[in-house]
N, C-alpha and C positions, 0 to 999 in steps of 0.2 A: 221249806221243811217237808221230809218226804216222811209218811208213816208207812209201817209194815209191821202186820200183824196178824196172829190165824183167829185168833176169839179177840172179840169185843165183849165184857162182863162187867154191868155193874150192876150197885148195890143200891135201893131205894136214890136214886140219881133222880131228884125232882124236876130237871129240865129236859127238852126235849134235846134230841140228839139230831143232826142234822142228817140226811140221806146218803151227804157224799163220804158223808165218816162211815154211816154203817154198812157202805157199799165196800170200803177198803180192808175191812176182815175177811180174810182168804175161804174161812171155812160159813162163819155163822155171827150172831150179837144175842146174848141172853140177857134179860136182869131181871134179878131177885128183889123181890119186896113183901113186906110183911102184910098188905093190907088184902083186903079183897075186892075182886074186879066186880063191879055191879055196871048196869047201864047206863047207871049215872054215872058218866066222867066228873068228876070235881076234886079237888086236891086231897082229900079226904076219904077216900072213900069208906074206909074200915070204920069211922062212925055214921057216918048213910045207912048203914048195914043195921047196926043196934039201937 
């Protein structure tokens, strides 16, 4: 299986994405999520927050 592709984009994707995937987007990898980044890593974080 060959991928090709210029963006990698997703949306609230709770797992991690592997290196050699995000390596095979021509231009860049974004993702969007509703919560906010605090120092605490944990699956949650938008309630950590309040």
């Amino acid at each position: 299986l060959k991928l090709e592709f210029d963006f990698l984009i997703t949306c609230a994707f709770g797992q991690f994405i592997p290196t050699k995937i995000l390596k095979l987007a021509k231009t860049d990898s974004i993702n969007f999520h509703g919560s906010v980044i605090t120092k605490i890593k944990r699956g949650s974080s938008y309630s950590i927050c309040y």
